[in-house]
C-alpha positions as CSV (number, residue, x, y, z in Angstrom):
1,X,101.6,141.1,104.5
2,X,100.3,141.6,100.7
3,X,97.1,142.5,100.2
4,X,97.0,139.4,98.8
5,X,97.9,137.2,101.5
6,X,95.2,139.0,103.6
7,X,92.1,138.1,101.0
8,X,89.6,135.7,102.6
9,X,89.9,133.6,99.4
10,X,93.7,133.1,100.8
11,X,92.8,132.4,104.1
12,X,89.7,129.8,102.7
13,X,92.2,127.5,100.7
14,X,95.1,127.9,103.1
15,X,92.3,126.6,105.7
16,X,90.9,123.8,102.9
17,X,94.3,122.5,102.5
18,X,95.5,122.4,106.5
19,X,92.2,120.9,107.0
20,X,92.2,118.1,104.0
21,X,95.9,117.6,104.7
22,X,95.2,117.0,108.4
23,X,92.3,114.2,107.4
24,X,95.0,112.4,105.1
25,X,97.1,112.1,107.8
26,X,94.8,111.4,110.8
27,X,93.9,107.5,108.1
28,X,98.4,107.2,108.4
29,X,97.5,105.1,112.1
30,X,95.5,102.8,110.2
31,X,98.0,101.8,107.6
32,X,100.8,101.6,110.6
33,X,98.5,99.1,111.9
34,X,97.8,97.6,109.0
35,X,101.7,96.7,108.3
36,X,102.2,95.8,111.4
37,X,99.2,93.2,111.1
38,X,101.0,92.2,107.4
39,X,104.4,91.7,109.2
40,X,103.1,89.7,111.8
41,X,100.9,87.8,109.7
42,X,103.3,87.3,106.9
43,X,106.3,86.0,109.9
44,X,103.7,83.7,111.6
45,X,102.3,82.4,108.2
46,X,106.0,81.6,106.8
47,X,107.2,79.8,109.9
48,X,104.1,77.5,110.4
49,X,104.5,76.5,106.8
50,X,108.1,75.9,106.2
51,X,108.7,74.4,109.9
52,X,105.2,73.2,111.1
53,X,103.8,72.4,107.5
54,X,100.6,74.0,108.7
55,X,98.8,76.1,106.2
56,X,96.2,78.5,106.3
57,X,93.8,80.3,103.7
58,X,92.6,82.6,106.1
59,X,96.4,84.3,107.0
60,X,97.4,84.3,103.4
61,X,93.6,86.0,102.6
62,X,94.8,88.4,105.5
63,X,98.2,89.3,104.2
64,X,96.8,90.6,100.8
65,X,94.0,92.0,102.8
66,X,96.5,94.6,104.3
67,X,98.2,95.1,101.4
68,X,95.1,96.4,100.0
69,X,94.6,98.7,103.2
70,X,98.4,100.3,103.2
71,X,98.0,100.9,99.5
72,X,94.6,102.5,99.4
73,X,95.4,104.5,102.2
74,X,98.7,105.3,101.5
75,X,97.9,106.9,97.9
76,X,96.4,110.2,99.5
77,X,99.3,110.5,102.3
78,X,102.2,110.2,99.0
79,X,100.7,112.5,97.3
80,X,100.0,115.4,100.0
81,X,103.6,114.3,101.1
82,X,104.8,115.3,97.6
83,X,105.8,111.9,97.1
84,X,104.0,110.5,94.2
85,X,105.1,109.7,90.5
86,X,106.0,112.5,88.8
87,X,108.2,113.0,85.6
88,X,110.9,115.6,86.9
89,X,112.6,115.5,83.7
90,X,110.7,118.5,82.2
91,X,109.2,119.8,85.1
92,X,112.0,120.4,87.4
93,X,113.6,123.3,84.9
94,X,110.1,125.3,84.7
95,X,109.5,128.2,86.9
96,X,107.3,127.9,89.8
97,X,104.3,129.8,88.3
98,X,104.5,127.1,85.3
99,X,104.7,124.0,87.8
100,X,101.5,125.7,89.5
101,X,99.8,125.8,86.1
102,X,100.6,122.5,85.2
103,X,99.4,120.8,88.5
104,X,96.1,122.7,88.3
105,X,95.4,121.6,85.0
106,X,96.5,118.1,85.8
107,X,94.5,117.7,88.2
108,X,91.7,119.5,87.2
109,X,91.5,117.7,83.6
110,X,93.0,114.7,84.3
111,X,93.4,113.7,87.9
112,X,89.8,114.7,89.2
113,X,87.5,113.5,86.2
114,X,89.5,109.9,86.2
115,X,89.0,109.7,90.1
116,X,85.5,110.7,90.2
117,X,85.0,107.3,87.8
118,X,87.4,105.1,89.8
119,X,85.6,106.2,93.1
120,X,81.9,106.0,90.8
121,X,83.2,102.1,90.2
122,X,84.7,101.3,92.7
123,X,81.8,102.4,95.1
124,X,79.3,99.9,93.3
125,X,81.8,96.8,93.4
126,X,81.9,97.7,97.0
127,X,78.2,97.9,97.2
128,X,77.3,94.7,95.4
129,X,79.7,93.0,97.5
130,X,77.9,94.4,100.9
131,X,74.6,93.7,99.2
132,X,75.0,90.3,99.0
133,X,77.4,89.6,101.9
134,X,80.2,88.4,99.5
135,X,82.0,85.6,101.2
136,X,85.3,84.4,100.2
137,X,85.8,82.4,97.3
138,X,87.3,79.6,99.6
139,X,85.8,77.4,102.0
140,X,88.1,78.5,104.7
141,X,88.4,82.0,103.4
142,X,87.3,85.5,105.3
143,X,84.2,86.3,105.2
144,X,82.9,90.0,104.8
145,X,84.7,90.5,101.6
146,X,82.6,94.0,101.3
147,X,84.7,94.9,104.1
148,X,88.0,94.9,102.1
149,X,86.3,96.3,99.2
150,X,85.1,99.6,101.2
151,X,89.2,100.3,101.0
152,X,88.8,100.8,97.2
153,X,86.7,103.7,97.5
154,X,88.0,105.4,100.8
155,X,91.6,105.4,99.5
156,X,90.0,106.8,97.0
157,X,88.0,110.0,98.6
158,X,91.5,110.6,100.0
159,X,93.2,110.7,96.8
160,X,90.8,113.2,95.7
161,X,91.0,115.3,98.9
162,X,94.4,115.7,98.6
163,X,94.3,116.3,94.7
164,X,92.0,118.9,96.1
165,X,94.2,120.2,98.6
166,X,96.9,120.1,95.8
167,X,94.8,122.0,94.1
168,X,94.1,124.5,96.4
169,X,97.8,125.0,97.4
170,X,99.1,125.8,93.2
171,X,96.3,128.3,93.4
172,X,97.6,129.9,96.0
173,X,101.0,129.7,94.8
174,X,99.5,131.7,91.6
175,X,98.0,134.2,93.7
176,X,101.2,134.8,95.9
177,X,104.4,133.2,94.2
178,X,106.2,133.5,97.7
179,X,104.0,131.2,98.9
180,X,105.7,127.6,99.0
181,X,105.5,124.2,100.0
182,X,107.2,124.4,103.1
183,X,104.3,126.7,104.3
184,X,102.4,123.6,104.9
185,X,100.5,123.2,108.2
């Protein structure tokens, strides 16, 4: 082991990052559930309408519901899973100590600042909603709209966690270039 790799600053983000990556993951049953629930919904919801002409506000309310849950959640899972948007064009051909660069200054100048308002937002349209008890705009609609709305900001949080995990992981690749990915707990 380098002297390096035996630092407590090394052993404090490798820790960070296990520990934000494991929270990302433990919110993954939650959006299994959730697709199920949109599956199962969306089946029941297109048979009793084409074959039953039955309709209902409150299924088609629940479908985008969980849409709104697997995405939220899902954007802090894709991106600790290295499976988020990026444009390899450029970046694939730069050396590793580059790519490390270029995600700490990403996140830390663009990623982080741009969240922080999102989540700032999007926490106070979730509020407002709670406040008030925001029912849905139809008559036969779900109520507890705040409910939905709480999504918004969690999915958030756990974007940012696992920007910050990012984070913590290019660090670590500057301060020991054999460190990689795979290392992940």
């Amino acid at each position: 082991m380098t002297r390096s790799e035996q630092s407590p600053s090394v052993s404090v983000l490798r820790s960070f990052a296990g520990q934000a990556d494991r929270i990302i993951l433990g919110f993954v049953p939650v959006a299994k559930l959730a697709t199920l629930i949109l599956l199962v919904t969306t089946i029941f919801d297109l048979v009793t309408r084409r074959f039953f002409v039955l309709g209902s506000t409150r299924l088609q309310e629940l479908e985008w519901h969980m849409h709104v849950v697997i995405f939220t959640l899902c954007l802090g899972y894709s991106y600790v899973k290295n499976r988020h948007v990026r444009i390899d064009l450029f970046y694939s051909g730069f050396s590793p100590r580059m790519k490390h660069t270029i995600e700490i200054l990403g996140i830390l100048i663009l990623a982080l600042p741009y969240l922080g308002l999102l989540i700032y937002f999007g926490s106070q349209f979730f509020w407002q909603s709670y406040v008030i008890d925001e029912p849905s705009k139809a008559a036969l609609g779900i109520p507890h709209r705040w409910i939905i709305k709480f999504f918004l900001p969690l999915g958030l949080s756990l974007l940012v966690l696992a920007a910050l995990s990012a984070l913590a992981r290019s660090i670590l690749g500057l301060i020991n270039p054999q460190f990689t990915e795979e290392q992940k707990p």
